[in-house]
N, CA, C and O atoms as a CHARMM CRD file, in Angstrom:
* protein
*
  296
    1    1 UNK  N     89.95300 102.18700  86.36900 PROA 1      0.00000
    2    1 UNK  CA    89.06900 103.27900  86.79200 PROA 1      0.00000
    3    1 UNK  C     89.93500 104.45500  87.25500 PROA 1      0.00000
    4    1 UNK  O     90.54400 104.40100  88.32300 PROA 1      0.00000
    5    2 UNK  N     89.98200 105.43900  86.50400 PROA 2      0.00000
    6    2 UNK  CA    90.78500 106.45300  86.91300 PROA 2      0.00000
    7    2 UNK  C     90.11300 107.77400  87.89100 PROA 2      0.00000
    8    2 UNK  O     88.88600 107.82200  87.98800 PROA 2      0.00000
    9    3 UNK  N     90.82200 108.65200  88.48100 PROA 3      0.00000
   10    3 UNK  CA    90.04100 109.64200  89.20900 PROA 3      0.00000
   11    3 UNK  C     89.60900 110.62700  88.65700 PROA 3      0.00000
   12    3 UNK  O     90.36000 111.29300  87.94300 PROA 3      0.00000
   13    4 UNK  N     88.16900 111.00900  88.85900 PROA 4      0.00000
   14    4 UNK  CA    87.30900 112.14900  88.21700 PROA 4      0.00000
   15    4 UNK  C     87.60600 113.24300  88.67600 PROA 4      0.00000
   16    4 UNK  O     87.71300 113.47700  89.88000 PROA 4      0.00000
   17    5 UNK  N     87.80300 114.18100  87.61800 PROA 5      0.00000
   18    5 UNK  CA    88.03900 115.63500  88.27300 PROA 5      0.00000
   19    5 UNK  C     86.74400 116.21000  87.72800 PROA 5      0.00000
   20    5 UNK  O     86.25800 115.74900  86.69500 PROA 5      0.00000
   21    6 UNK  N     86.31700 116.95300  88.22600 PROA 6      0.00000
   22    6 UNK  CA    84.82900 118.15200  87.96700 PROA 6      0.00000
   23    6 UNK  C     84.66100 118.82000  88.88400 PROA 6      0.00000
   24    6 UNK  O     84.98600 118.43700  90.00700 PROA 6      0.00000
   25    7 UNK  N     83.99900 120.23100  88.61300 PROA 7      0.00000
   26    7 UNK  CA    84.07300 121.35000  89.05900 PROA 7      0.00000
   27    7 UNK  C     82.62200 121.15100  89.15200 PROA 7      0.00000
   28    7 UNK  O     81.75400 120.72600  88.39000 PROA 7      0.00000
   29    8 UNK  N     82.67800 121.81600  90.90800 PROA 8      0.00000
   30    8 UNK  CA    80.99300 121.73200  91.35800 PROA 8      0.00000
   31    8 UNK  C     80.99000 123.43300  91.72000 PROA 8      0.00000
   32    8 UNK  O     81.84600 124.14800  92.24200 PROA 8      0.00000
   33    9 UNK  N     79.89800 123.66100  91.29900 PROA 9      0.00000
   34    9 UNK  CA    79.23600 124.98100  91.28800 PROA 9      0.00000
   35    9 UNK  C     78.05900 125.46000  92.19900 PROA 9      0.00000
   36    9 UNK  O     76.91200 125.01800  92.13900 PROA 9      0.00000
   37   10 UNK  N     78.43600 126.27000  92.91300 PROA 10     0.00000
   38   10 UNK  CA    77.53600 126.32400  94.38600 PROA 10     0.00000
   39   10 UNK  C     77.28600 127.96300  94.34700 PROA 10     0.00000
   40   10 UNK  O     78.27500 128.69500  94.35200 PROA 10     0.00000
   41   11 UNK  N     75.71500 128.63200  94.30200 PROA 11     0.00000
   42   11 UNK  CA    75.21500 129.96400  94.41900 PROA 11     0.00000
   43   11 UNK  C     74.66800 129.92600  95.47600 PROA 11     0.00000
   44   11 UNK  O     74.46000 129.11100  96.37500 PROA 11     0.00000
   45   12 UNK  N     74.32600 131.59100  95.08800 PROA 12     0.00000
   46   12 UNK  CA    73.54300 131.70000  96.47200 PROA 12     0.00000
   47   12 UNK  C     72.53400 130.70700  96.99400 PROA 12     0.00000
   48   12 UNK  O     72.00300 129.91000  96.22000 PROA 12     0.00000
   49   13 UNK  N     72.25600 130.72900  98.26800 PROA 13     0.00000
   50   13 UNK  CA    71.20300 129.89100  98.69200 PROA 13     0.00000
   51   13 UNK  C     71.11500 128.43600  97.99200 PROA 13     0.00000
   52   13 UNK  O     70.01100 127.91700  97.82600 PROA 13     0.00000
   53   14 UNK  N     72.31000 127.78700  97.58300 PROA 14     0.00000
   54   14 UNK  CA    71.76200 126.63400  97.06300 PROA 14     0.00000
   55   14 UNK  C     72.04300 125.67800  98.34300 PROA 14     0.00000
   56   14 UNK  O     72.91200 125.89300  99.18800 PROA 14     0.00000
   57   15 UNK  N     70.90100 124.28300  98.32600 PROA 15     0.00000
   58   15 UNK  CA    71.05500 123.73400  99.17500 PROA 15     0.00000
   59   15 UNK  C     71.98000 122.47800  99.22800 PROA 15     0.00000
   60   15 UNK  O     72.41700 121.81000  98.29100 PROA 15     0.00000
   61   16 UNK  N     72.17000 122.33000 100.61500 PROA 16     0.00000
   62   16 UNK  CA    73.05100 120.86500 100.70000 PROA 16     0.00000
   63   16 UNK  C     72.84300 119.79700  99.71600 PROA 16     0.00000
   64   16 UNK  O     73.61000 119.24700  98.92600 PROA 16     0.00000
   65   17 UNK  N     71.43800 119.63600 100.01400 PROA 17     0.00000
   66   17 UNK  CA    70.73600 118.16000  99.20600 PROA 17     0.00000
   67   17 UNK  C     71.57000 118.59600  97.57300 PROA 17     0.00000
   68   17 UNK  O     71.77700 117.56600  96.93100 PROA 17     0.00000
   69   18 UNK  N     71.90200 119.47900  97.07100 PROA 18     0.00000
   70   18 UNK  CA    71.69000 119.86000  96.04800 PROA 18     0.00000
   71   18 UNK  C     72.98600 119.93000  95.65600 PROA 18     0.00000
   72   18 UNK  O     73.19900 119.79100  94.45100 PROA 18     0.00000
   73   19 UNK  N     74.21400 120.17500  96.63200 PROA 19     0.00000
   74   19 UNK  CA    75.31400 120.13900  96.58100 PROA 19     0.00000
   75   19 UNK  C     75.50700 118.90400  96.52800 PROA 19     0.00000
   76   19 UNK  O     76.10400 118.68400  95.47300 PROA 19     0.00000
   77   20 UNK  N     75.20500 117.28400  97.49200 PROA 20     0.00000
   78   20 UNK  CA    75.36600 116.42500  97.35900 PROA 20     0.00000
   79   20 UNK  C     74.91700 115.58900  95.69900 PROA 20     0.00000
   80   20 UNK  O     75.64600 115.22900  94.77500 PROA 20     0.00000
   81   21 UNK  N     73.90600 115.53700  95.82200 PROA 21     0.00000
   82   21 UNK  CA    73.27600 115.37000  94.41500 PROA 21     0.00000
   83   21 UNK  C     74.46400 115.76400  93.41200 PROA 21     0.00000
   84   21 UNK  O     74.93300 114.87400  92.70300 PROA 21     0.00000
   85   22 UNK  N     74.96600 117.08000  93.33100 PROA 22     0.00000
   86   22 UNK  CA    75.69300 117.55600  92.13200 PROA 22     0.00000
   87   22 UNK  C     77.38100 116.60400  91.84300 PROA 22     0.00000
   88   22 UNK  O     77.99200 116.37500  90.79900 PROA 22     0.00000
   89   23 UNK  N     77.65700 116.27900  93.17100 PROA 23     0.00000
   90   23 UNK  CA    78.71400 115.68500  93.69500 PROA 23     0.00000
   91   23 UNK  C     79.12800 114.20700  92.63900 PROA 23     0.00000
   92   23 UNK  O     79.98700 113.76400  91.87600 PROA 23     0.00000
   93   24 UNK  N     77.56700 113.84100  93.38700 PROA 24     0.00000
   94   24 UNK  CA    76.90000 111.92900  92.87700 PROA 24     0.00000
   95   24 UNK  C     76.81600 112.18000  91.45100 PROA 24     0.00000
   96   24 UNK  O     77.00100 111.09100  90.90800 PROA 24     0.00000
   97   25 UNK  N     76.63800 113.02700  90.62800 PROA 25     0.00000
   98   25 UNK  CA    75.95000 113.08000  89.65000 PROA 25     0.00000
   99   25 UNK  C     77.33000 112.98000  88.81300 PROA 25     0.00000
  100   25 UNK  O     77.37800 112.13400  87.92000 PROA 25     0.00000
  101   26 UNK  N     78.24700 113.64900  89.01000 PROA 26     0.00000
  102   26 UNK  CA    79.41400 114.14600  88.28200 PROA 26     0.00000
  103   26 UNK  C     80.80700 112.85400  88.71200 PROA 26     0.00000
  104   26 UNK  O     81.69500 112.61200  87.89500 PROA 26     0.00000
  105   27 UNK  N     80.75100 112.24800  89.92700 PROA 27     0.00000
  106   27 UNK  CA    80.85400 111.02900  90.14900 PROA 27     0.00000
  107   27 UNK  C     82.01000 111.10200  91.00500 PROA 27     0.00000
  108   27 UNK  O     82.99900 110.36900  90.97600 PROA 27     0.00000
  109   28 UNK  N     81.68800 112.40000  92.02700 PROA 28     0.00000
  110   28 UNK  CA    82.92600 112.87100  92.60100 PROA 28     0.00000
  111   28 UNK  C     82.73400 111.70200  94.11400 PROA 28     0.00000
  112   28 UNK  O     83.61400 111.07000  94.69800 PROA 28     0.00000
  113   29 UNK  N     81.58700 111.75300  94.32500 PROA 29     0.00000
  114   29 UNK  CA    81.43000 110.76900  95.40400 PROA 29     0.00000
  115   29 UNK  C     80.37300 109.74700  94.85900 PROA 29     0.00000
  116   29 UNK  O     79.64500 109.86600  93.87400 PROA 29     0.00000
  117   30 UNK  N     80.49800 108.48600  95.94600 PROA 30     0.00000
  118   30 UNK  CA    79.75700 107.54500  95.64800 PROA 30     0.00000
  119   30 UNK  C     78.22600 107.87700  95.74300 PROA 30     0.00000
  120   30 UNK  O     77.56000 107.71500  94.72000 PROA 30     0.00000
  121   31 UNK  N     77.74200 108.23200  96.64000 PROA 31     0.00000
  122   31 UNK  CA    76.68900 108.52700  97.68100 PROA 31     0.00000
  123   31 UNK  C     76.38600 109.91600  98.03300 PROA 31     0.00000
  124   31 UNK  O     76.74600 110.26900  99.15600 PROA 31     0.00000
  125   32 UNK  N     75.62800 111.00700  97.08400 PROA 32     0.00000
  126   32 UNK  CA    75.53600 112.50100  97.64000 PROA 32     0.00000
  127   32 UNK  C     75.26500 112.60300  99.06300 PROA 32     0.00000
  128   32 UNK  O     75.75600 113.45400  99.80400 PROA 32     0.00000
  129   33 UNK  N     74.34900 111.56700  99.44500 PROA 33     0.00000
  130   33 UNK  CA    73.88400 111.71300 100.85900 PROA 33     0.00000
  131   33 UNK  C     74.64900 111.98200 102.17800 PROA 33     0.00000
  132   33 UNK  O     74.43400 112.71600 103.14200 PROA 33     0.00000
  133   34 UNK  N     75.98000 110.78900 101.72900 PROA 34     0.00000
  134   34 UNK  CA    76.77800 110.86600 102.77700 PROA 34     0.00000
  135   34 UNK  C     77.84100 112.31100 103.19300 PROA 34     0.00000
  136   34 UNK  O     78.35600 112.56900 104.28000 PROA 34     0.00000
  137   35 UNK  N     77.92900 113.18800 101.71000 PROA 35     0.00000
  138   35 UNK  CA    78.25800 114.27900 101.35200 PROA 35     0.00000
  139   35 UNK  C     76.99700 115.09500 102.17900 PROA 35     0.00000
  140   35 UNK  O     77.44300 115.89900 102.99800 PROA 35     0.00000
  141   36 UNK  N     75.91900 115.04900 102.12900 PROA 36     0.00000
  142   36 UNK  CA    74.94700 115.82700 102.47300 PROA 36     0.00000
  143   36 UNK  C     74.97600 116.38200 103.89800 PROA 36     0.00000
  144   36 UNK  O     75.18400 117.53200 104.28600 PROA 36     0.00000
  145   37 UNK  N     74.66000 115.04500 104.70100 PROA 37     0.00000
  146   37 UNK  CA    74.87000 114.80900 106.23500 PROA 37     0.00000
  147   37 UNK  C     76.02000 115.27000 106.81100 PROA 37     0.00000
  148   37 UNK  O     75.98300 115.61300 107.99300 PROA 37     0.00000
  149   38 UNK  N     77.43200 115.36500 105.94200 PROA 38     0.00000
  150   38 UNK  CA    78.52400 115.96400 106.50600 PROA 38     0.00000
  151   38 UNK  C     78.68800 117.36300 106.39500 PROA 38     0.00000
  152   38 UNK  O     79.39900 118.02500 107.15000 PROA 38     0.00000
  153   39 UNK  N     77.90500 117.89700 105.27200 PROA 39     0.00000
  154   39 UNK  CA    77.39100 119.31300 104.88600 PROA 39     0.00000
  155   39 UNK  C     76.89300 119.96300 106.23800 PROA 39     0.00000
  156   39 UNK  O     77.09800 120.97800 106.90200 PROA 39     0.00000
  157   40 UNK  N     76.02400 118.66500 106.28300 PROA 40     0.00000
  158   40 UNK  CA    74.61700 119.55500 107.29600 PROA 40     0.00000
  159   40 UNK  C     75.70800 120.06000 109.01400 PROA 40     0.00000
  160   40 UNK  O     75.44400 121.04400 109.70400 PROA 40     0.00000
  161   41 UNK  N     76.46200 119.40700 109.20100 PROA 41     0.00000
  162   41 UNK  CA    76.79900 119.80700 110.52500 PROA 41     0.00000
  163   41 UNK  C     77.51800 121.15600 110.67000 PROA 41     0.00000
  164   41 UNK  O     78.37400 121.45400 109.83600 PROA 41     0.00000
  165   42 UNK  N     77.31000 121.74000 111.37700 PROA 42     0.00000
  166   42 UNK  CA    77.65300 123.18600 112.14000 PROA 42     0.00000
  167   42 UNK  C     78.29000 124.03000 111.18600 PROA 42     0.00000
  168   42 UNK  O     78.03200 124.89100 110.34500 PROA 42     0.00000
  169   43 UNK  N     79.39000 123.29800 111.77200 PROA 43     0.00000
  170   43 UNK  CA    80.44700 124.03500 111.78300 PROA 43     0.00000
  171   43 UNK  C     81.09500 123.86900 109.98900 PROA 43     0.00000
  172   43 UNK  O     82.06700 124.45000 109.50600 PROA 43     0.00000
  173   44 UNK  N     80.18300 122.90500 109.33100 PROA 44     0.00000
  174   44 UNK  CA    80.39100 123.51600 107.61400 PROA 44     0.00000
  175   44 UNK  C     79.41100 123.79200 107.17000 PROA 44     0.00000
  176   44 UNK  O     79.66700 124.25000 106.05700 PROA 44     0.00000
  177   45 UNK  N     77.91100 123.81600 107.41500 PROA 45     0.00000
  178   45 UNK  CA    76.80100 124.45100 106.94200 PROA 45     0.00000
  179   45 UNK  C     76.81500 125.94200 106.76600 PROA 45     0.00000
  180   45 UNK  O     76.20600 126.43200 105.81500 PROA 45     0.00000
  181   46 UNK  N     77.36500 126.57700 107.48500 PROA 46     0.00000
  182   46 UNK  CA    77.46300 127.87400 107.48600 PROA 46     0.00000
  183   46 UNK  C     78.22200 128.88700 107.21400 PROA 46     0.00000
  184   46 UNK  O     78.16900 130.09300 107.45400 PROA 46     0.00000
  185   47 UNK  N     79.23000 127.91400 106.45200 PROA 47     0.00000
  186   47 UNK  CA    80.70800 128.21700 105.77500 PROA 47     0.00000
  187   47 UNK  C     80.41000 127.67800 104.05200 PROA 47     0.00000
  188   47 UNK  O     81.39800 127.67800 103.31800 PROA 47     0.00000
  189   48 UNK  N     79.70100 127.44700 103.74200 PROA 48     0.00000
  190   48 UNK  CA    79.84200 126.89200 102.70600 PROA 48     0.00000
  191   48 UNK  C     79.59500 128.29300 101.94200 PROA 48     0.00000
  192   48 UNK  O     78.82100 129.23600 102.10700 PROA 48     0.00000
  193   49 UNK  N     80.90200 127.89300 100.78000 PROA 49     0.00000
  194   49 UNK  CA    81.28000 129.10200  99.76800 PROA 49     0.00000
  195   49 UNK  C     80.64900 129.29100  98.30000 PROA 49     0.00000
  196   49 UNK  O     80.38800 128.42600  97.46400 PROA 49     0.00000
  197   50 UNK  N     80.48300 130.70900  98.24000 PROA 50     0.00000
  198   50 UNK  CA    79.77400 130.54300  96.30700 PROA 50     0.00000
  199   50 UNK  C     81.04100 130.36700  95.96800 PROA 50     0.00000
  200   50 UNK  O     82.05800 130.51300  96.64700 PROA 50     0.00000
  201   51 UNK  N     80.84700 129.91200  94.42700 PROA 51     0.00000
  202   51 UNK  CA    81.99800 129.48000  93.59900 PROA 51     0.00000
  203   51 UNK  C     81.77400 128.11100  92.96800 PROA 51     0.00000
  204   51 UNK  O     80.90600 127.25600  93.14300 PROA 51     0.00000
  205   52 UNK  N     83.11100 128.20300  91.97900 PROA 52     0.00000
  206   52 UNK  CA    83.48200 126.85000  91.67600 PROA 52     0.00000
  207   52 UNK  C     84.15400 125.91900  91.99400 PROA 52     0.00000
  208   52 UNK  O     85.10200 126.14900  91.24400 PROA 52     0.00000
  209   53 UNK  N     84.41900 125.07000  92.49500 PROA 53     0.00000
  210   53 UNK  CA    85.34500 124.24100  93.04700 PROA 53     0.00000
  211   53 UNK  C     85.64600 122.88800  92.60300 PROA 53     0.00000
  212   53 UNK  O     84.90100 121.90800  92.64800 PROA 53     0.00000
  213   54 UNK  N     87.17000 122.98900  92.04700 PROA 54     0.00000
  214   54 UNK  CA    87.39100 121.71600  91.47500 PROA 54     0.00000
  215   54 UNK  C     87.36100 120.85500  92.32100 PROA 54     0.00000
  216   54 UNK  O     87.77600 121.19300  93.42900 PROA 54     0.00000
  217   55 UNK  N     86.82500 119.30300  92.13000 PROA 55     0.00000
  218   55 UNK  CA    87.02000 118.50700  92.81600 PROA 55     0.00000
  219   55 UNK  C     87.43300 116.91100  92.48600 PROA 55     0.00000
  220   55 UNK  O     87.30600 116.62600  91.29500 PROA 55     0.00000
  221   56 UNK  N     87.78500 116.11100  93.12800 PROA 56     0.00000
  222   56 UNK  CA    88.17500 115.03400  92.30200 PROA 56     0.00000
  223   56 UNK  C     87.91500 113.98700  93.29100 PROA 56     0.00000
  224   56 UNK  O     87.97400 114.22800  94.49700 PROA 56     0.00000
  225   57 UNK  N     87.54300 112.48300  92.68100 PROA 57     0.00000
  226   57 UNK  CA    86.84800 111.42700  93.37500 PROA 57     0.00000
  227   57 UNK  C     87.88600 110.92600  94.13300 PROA 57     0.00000
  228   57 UNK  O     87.56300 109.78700  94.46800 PROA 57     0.00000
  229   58 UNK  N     89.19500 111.27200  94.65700 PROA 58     0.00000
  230   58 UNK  CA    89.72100 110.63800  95.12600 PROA 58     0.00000
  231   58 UNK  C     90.13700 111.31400  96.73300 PROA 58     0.00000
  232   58 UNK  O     90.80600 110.86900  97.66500 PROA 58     0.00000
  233   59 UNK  N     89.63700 112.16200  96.59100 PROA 59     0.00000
  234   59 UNK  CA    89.29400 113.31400  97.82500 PROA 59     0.00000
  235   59 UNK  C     88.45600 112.37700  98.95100 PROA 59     0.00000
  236   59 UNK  O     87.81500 111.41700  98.52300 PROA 59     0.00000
  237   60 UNK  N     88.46800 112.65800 100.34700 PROA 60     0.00000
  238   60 UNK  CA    87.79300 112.09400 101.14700 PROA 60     0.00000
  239   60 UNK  C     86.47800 113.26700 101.74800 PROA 60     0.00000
  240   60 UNK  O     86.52200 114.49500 101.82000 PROA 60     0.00000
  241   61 UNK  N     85.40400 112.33500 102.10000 PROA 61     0.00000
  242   61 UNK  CA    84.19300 113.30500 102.12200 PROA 61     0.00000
  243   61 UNK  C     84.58900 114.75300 102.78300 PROA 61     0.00000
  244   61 UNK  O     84.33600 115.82600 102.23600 PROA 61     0.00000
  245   62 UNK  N     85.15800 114.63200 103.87400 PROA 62     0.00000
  246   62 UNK  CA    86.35300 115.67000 105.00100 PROA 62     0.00000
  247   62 UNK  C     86.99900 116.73100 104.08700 PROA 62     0.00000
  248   62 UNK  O     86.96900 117.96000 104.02500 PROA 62     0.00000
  249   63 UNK  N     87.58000 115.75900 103.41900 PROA 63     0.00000
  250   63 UNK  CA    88.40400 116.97100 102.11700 PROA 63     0.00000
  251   63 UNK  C     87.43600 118.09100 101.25700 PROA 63     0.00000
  252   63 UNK  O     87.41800 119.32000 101.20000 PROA 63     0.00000
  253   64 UNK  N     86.75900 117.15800 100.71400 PROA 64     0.00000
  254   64 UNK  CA    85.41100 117.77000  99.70800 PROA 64     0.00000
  255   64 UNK  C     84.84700 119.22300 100.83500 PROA 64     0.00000
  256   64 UNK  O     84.83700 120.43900 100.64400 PROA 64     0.00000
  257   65 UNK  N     84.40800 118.32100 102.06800 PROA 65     0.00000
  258   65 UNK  CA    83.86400 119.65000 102.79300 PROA 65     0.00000
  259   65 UNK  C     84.57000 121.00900 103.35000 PROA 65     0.00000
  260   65 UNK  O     83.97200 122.03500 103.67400 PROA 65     0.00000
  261   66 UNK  N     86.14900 120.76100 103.39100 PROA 66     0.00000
  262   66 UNK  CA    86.73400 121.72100 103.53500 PROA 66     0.00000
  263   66 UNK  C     86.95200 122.52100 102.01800 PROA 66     0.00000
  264   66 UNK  O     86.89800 123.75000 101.96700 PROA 66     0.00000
  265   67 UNK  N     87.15500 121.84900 101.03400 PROA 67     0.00000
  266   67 UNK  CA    87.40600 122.68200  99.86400 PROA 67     0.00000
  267   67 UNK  C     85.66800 123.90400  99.86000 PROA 67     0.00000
  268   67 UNK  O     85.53400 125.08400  99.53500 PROA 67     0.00000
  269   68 UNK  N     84.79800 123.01200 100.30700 PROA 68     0.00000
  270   68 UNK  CA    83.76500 123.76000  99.57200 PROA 68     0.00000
  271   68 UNK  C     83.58200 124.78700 100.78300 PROA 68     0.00000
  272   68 UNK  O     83.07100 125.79200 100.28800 PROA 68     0.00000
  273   69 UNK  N     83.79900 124.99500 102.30600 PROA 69     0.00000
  274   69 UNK  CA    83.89700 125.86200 102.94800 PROA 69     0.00000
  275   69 UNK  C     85.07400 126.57400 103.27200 PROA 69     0.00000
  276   69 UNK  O     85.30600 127.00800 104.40100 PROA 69     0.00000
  277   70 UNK  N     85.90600 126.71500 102.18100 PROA 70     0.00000
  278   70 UNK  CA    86.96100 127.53300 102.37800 PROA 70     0.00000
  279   70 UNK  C     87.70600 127.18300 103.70000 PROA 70     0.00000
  280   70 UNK  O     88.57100 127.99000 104.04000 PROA 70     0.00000
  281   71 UNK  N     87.52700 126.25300 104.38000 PROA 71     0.00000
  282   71 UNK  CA    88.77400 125.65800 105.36300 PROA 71     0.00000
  283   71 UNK  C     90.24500 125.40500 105.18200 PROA 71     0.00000
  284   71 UNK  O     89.99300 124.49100 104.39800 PROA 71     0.00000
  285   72 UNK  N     91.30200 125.40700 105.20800 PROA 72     0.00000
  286   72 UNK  CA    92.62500 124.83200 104.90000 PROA 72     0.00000
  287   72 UNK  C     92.34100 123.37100 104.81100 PROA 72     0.00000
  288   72 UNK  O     91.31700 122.89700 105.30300 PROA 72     0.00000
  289   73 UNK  N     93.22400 122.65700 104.19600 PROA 73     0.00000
  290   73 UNK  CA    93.28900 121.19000 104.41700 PROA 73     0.00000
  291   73 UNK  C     94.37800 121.08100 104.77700 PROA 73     0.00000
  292   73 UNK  O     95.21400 121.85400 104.31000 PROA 73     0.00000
  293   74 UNK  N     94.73800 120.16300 105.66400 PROA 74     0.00000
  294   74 UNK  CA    95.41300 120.02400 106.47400 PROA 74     0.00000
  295   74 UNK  C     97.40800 119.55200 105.47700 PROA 74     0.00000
  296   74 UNK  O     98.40600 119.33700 106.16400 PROA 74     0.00000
């Protein structure tokens, strides 16, 4: 089983649920939900960036949420 790379695509006003979903779908995470719920808190709900963003299944949910709010990773 090798690691998935895909590019998730996020516009205006799109929602969490929808970001997670896109995540699960493409097989970047197991579980959009758990992606969702980490979305939803504060301090990345309101950072979350338009764009494309490559991502790959071997990323941790933490990682995923900083790529998609323009955070540094550590």
């Amino acid at each position: 089983s090798g690691v998935v790379e895909a590019t998730i695509y996020i516009y205006e006003n799109v929602s969490i649920y929808t970001i997670g979903q896109q995540a699960e779908d493409l097989g970047i995470v197991a579980n959009g939900r758990e992606l969702e719920l980490y979305l939803s808190k504060p301090e990345f709900a309101r950072s979350i960036q338009k764009g494309a963003f490559d991502l790959r299944s071997d990323m941790t949910i933490e990682e995923i949420a900083q790529v998609l709010t323009g955070q540094p990773t550590e």
